[in-house]
N, C-alpha and C positions, 0 to 999 in steps of 0.2 A: 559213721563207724570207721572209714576204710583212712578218713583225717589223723582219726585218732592211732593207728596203727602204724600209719606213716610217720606220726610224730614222735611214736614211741621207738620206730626203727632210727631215726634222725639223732635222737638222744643216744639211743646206746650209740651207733658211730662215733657221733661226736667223744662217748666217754671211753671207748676203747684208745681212740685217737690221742686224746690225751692222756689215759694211762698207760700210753706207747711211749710219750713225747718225756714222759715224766720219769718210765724205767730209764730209759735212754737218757736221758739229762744223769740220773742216779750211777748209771755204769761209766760214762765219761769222767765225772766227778772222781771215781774211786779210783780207776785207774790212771787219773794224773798226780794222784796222792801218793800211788803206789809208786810211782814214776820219779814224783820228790824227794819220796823218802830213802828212794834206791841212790839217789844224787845224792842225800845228807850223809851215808852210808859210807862214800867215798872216801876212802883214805886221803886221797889228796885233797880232798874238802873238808875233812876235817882238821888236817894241818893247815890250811890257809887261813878257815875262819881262828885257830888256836894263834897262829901268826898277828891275822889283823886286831884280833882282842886280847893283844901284848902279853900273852902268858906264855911264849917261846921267845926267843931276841931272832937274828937273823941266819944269824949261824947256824944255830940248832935247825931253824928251819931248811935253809939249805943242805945242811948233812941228812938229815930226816928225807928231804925229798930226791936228795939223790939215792940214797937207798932205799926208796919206792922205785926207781927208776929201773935197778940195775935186776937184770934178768939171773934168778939165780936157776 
C-alpha cells in the first residue's frame, strides 16, 4: 500500500513540474511576441522595411527619417 502511495505522490511531482515547465515555456513565448511586435511598431522600422520593399525612393526616406529624428 505505502508503494502505491509513493508512486502516486511521484506522479503528481513529476506533473506539477511539468505544468510548471510548460506555464513558463507559455509566458516567455508571449512576451517575446509582445517584444516583436513593439519592434514592428517602430516608426523607424516601418520606414526602413517601406524603404527596403521599394515603395519610398531614398530621398523620401531620408527626409522622413530625418524628421523622426528631430526633437520637437
Amino acid at each position: 500500500m505505502s508503494r502505491i502511495l509513493m508512486l502516486l505522490f511521484v506522479v503528481a511531482v513529476v506533473a506539477v513540474v511539468v505544468l510548471g515547465v510548460i506555464m513558463f515555456v507559455r509566458a516567455s513565448a508571449t512576451r517575446a511576441s509582445e517584444a516583436r511586435a513593439a519592434v514592428a511598431d517602430n516608426p523607424r522600422e516601418i520606414l526602413k522595411r517601406r524603404y527596403a520593399a521599394g515603395e519610398i525612393d531614398e530621398d523620401e526616406y531620408l527626409r522622413r527619417m530625418s524628421g523622426l529624428s528631430q526633437d520637437w
